[in-house]
The first five atom37 places (N, CA, C, CB, O) and aatype in JSON, in Angstrom:
{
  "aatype": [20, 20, 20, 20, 20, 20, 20, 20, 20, 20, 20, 20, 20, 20, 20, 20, 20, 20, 20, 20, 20, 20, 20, 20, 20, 20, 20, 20, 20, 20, 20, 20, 20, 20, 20, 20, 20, 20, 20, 20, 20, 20, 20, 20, 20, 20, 20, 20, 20, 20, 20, 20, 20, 20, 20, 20, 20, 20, 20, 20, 20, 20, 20, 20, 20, 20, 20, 20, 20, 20, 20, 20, 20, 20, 20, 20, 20, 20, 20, 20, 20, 20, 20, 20, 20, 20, 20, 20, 20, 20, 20, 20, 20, 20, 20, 20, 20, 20, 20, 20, 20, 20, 20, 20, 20],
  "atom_mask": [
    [1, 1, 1, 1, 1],
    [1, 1, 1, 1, 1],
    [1, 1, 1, 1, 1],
    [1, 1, 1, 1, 1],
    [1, 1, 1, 1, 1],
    [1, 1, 1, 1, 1],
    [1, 1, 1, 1, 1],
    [1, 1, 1, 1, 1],
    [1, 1, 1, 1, 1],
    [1, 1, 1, 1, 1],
    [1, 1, 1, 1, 1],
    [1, 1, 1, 1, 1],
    [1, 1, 1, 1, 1],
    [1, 1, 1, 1, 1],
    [1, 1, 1, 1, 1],
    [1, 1, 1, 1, 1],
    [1, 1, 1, 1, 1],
    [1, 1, 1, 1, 1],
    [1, 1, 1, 1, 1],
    [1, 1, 1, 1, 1],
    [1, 1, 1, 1, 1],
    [1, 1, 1, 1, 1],
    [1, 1, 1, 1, 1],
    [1, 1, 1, 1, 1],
    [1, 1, 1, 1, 1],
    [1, 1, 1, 1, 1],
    [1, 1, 1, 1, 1],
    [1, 1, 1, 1, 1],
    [1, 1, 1, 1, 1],
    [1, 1, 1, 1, 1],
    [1, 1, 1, 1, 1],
    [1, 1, 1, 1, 1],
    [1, 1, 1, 1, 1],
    [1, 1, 1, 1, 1],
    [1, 1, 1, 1, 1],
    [1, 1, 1, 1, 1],
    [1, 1, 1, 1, 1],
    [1, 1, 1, 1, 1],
    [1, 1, 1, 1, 1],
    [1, 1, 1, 1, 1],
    [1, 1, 1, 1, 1],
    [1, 1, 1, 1, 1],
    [1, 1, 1, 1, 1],
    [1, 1, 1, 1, 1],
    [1, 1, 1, 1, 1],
    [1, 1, 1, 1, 1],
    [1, 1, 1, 1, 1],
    [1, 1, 1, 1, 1],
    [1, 1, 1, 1, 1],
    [1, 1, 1, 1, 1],
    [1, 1, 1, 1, 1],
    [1, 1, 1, 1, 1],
    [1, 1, 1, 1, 1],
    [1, 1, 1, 1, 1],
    [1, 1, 1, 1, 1],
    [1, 1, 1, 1, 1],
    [1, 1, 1, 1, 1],
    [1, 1, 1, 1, 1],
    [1, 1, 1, 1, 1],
    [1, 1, 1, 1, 1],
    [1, 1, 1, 1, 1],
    [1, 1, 1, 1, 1],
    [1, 1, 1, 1, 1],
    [1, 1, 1, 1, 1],
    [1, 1, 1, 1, 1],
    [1, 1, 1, 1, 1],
    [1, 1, 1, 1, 1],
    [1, 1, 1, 1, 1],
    [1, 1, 1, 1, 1],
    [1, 1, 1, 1, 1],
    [1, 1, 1, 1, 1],
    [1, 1, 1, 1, 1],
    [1, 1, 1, 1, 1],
    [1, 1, 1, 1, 1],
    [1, 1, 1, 1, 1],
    [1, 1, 1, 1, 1],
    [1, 1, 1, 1, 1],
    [1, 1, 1, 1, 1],
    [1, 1, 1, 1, 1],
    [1, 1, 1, 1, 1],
    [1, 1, 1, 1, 1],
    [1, 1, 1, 1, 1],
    [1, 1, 1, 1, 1],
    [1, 1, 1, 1, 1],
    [1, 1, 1, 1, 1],
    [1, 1, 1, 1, 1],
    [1, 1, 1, 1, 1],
    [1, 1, 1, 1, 1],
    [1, 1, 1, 1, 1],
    [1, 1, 1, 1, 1],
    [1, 1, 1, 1, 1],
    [1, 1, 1, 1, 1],
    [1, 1, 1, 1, 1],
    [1, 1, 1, 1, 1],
    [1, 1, 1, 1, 1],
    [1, 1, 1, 1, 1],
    [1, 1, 1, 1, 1],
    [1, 1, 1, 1, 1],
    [1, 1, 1, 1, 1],
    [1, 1, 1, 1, 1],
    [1, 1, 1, 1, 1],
    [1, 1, 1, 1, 1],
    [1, 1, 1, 1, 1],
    [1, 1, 1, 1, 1],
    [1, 1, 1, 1, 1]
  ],
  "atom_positions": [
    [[17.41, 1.68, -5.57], [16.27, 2.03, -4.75], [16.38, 1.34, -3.39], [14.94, 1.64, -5.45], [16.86, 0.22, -3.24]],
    [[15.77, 2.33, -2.16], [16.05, 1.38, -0.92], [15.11, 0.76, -1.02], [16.22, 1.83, 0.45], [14.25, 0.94, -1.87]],
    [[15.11, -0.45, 0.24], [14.2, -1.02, 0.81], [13.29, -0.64, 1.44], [14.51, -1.59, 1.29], [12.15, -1.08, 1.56]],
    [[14.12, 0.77, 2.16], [13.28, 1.39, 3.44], [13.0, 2.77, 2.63], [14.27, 1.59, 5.18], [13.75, 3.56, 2.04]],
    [[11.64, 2.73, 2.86], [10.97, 4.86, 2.31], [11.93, 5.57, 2.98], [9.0, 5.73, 3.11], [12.28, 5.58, 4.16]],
    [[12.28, 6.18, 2.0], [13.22, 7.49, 2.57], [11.85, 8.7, 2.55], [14.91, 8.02, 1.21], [11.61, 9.37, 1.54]],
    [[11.1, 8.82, 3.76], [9.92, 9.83, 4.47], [10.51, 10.97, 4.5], [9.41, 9.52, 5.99], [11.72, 11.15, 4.48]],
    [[9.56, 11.9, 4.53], [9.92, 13.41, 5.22], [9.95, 13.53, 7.13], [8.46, 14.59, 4.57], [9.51, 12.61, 7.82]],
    [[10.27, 14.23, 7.47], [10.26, 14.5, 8.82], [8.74, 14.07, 9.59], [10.63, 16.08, 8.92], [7.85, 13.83, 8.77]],
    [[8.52, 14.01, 10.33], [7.06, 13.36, 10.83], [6.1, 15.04, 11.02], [7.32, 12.2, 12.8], [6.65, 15.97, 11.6]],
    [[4.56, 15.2, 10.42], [4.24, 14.39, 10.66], [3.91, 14.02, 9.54], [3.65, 14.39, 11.49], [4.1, 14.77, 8.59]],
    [[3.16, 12.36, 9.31], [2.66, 11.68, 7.81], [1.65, 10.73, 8.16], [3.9, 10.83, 6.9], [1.25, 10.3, 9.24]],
    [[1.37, 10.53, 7.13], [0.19, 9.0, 7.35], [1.24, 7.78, 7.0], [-1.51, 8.91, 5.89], [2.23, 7.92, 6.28]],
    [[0.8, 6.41, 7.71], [1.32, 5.52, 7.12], [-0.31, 4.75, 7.35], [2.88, 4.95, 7.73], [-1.15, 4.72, 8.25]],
    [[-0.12, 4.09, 5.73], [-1.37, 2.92, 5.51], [-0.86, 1.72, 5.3], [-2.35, 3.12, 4.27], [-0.11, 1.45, 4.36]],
    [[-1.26, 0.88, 6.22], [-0.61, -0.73, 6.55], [-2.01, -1.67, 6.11], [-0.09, -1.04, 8.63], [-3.19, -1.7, 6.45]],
    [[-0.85, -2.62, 4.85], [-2.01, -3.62, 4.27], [-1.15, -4.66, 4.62], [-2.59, -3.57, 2.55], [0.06, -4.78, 4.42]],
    [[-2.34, -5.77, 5.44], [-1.65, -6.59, 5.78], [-2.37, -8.05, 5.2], [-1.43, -6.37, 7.2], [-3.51, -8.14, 5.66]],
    [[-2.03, -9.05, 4.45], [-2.92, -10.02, 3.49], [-2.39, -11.27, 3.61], [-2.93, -9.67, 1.93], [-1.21, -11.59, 3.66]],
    [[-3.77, -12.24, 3.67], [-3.32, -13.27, 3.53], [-4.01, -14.09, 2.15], [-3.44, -13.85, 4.83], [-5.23, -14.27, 2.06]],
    [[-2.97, -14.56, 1.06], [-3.4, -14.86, -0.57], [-4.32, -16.35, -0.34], [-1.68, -15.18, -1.83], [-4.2, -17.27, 0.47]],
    [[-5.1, -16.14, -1.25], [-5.68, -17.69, -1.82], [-4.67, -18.32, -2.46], [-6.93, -17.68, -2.92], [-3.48, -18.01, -2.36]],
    [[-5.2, -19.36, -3.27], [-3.96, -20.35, -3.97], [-4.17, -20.08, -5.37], [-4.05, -22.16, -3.69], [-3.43, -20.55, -6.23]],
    [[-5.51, -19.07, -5.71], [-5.15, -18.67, -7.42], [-4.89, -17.26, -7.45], [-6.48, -18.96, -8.61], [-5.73, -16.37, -7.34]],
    [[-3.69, -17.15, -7.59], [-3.03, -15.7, -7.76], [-2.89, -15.32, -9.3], [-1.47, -15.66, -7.05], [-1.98, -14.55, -9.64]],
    [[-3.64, -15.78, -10.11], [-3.4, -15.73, -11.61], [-3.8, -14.07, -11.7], [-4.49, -16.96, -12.67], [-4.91, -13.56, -11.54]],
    [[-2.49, -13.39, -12.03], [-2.82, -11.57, -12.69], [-2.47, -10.69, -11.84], [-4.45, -11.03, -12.97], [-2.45, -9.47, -12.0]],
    [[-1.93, -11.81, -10.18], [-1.59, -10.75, -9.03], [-0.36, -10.16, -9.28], [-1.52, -11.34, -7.6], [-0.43, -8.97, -9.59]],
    [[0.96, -10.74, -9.21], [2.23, -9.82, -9.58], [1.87, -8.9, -10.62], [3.51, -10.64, -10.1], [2.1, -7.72, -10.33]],
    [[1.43, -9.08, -11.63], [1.15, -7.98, -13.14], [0.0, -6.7, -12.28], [-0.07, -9.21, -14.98], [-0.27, -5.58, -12.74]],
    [[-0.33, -7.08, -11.43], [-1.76, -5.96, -11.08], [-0.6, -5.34, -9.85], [-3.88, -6.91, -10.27], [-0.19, -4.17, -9.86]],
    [[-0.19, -6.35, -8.86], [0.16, -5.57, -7.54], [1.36, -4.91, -8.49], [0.65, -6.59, -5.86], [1.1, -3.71, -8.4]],
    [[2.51, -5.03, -9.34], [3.25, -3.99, -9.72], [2.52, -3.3, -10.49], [4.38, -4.27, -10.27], [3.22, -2.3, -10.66]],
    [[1.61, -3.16, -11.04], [0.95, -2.0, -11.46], [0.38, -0.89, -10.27], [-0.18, -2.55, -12.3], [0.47, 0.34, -10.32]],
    [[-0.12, -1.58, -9.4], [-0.44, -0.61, -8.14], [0.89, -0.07, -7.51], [-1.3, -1.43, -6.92], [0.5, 1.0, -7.03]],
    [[1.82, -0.14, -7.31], [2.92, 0.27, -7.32], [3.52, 1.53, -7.7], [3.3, -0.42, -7.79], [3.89, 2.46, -6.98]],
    [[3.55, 1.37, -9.2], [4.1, 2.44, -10.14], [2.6, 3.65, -10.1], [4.53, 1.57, -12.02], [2.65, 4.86, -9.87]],
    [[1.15, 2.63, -10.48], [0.64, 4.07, -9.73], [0.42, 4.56, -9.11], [0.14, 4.54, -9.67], [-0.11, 5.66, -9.22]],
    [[0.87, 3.75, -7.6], [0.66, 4.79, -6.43], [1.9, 5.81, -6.18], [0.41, 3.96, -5.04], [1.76, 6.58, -5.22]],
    [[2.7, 5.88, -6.68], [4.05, 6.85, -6.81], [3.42, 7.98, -7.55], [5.48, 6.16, -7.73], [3.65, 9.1, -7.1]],
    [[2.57, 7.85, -8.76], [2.16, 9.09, -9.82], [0.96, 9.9, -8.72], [1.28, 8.34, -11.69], [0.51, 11.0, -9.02]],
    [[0.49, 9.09, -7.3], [-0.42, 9.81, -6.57], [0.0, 11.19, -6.03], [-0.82, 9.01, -5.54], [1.22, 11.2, -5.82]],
    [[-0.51, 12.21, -5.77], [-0.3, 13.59, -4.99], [-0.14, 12.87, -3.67], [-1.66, 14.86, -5.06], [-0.62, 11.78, -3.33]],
    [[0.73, 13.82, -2.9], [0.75, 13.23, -1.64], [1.46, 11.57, -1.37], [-0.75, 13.27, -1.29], [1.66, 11.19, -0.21]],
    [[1.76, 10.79, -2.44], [2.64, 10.13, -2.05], [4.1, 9.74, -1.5], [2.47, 9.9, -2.49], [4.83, 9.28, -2.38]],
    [[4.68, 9.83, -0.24], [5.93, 9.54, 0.53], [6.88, 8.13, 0.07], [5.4, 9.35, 2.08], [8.08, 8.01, -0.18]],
    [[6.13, 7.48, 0.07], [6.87, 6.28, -0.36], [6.23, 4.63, 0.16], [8.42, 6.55, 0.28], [5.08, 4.47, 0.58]],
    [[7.49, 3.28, -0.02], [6.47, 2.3, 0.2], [7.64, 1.33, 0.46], [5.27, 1.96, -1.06], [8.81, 1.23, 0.09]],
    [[6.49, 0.44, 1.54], [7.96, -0.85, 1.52], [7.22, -2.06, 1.7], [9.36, -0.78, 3.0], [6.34, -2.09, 2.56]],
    [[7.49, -3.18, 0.93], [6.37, -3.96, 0.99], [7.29, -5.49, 1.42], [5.36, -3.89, -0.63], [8.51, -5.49, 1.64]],
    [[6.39, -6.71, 1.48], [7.56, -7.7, 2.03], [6.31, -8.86, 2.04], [8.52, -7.23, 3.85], [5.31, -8.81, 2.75]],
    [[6.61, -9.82, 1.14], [5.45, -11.26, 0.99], [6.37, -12.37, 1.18], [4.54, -11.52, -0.73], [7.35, -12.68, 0.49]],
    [[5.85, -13.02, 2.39], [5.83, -14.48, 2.85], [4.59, -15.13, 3.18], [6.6, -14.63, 3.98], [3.66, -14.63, 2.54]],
    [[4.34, -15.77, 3.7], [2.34, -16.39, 4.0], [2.19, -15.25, 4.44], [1.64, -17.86, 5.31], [1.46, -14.9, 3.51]],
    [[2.24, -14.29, 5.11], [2.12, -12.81, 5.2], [2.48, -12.0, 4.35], [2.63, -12.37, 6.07], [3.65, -12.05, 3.97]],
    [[1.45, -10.86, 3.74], [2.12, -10.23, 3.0], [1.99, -8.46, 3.87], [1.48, -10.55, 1.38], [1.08, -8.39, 4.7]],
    [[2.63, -7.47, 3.72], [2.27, -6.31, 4.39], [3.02, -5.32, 3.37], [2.73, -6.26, 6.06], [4.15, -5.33, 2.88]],
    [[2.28, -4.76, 3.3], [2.99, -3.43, 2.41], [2.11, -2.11, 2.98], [2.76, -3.6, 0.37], [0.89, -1.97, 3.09]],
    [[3.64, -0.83, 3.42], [3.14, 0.13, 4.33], [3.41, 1.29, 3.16], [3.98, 0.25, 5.95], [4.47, 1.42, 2.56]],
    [[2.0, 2.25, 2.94], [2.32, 2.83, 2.02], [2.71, 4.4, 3.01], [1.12, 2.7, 0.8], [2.31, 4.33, 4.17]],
    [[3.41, 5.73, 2.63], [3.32, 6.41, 3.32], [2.74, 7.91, 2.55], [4.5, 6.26, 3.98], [2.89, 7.93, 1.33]],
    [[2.09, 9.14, 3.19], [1.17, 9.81, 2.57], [1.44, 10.71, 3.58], [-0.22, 9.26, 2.27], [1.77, 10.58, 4.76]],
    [[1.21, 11.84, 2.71], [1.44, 13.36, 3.24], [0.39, 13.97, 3.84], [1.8, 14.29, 2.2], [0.62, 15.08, 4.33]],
    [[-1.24, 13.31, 3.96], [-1.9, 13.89, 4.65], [-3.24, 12.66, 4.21], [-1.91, 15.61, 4.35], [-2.99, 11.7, 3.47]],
    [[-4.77, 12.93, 4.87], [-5.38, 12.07, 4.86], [-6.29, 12.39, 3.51], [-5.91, 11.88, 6.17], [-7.35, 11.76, 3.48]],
    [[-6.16, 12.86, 2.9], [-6.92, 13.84, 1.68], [-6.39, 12.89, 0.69], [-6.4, 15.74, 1.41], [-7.03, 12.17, -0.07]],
    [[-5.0, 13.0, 0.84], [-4.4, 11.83, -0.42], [-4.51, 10.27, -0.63], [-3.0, 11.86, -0.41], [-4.34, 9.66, -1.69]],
    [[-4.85, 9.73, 0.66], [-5.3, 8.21, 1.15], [-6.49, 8.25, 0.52], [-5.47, 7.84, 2.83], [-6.68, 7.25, -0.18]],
    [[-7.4, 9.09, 0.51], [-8.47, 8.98, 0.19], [-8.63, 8.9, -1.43], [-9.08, 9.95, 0.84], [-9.1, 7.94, -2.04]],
    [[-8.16, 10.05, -1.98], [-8.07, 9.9, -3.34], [-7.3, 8.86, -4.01], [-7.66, 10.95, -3.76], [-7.28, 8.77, -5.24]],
    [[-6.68, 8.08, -3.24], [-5.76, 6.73, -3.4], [-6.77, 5.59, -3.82], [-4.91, 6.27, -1.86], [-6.86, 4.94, -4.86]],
    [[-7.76, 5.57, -2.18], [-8.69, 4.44, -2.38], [-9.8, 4.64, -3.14], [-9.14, 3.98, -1.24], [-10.76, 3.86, -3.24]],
    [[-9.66, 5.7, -3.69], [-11.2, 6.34, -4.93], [-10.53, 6.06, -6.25], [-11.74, 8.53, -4.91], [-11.34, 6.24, -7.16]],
    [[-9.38, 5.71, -6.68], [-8.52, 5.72, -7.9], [-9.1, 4.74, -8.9], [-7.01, 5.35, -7.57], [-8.64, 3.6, -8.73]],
    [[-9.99, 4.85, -9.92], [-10.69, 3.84, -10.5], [-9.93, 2.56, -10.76], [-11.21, 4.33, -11.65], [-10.65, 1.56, -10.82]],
    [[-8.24, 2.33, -10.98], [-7.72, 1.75, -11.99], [-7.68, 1.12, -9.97], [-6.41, 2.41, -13.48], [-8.37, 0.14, -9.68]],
    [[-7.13, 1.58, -9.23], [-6.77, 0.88, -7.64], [-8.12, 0.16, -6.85], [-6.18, 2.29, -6.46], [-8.15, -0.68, -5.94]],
    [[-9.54, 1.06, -7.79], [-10.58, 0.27, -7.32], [-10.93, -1.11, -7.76], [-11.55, 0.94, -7.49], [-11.55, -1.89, -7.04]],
    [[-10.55, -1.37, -8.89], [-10.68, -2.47, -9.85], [-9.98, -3.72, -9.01], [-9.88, -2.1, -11.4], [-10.39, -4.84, -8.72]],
    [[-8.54, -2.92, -8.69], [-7.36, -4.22, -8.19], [-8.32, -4.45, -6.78], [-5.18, -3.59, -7.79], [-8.92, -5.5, -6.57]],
    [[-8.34, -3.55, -6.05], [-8.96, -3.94, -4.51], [-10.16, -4.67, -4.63], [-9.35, -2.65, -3.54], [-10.49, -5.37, -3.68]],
    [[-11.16, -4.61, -6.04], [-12.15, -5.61, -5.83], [-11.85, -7.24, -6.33], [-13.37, -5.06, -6.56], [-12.27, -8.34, -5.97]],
    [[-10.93, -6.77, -7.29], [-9.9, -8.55, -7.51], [-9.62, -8.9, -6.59], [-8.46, -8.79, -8.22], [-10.09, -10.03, -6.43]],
    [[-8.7, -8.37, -5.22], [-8.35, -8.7, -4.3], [-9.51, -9.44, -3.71], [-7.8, -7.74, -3.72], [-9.7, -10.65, -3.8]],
    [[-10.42, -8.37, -2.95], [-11.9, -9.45, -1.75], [-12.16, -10.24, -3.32], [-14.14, -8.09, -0.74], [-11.09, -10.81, -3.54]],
    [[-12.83, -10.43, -4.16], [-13.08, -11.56, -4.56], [-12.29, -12.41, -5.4], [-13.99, -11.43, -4.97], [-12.91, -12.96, -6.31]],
    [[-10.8, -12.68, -5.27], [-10.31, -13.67, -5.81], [-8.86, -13.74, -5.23], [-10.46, -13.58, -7.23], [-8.32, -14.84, -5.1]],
    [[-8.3, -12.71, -4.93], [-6.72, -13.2, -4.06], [-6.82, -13.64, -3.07], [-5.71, -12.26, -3.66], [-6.54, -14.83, -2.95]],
    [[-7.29, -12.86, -1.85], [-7.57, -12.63, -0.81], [-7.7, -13.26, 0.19], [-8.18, -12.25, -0.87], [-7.44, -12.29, 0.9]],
    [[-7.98, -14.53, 1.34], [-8.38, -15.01, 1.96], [-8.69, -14.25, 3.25], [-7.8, -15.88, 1.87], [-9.75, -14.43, 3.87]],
    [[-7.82, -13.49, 3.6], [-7.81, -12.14, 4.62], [-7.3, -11.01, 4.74], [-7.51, -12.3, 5.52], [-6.09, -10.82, 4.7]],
    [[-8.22, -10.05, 4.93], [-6.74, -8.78, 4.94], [-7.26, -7.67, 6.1], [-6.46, -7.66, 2.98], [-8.07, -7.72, 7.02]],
    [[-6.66, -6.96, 5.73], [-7.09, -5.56, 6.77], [-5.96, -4.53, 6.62], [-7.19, -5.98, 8.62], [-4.77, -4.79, 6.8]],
    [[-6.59, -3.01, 6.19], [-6.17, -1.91, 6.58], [-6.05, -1.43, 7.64], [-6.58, -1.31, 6.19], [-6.88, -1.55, 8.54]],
    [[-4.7, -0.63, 7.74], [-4.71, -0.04, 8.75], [-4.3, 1.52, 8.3], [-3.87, -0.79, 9.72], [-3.59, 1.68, 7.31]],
    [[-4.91, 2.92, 9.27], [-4.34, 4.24, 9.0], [-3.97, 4.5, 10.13], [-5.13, 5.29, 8.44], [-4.7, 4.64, 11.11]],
    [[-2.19, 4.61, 10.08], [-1.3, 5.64, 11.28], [-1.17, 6.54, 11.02], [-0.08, 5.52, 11.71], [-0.67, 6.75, 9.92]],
    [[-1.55, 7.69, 11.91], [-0.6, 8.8, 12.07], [1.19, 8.85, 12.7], [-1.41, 9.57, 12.95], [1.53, 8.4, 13.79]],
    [[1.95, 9.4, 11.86], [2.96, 9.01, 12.28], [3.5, 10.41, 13.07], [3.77, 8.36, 11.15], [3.4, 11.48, 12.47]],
    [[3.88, 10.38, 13.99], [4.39, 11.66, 14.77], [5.95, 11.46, 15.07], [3.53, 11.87, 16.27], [6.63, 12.46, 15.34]],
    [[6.48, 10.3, 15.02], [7.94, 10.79, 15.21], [8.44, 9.27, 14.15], [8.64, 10.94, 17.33], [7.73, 8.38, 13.68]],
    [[9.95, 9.49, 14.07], [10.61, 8.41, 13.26], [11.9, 8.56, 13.43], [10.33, 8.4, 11.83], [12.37, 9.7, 13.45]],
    [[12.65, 7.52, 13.59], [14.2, 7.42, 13.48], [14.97, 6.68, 12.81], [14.67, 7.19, 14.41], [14.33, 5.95, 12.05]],
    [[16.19, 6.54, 12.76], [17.1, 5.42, 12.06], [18.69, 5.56, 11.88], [16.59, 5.26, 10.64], [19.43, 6.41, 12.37]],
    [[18.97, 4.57, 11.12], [20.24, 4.59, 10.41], [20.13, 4.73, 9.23], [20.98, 3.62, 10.54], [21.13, 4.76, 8.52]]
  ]
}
């Protein structure tokens, strides 16, 4: 598996979570790879690349804004996001791009 989402041609959504953890992470690896595997089973999911140091950011990518939505309505993803504000968390913030162009190697 890469590192980097192998995307479709532009255009797409990209949703950027960007976090900073408390010091009791007890259930976070077991929950954040569970959010993982089910955000792949989502409609409309492109792909994901994530990366934790005292920063953590993981950019998910989405085929339109219909599917973000049904992402953040996902009962089992609502559960983790309220663990998150009250017990991982110290800071975070979403972000939604539209992505209109992309390149690479």
């Amino acid at each position: 598996m890469s590192l980097i989402a192998e995307t479709p041609a532009p255009p797409y959504y990209a949703v950027i979570f960007s976090s900073l953890r408390n010091a009791d992470i007890e259930g976070y690896a077991r929950t954040a790879a569970r959010m993982m595997e089910l955000a792949t089973e989502q409609p409309g999911f492109l792909g994901v690349e994530a990366v934790r140091e005292d920063l953590g950011i993981t950019v998910s990518y989405w085929s339109d804004l219909q599917s973000i939505k049904q992402w953040k309505a996902n009962a089992e993803h609502r559960l983790a996001q309220q663990m998150g504000m009250d017990k991982w968390y110290s800071s975070y913030k979403t972000r939604i791009a539209l992505v209109e162009r992309d390149y690479g190697k």
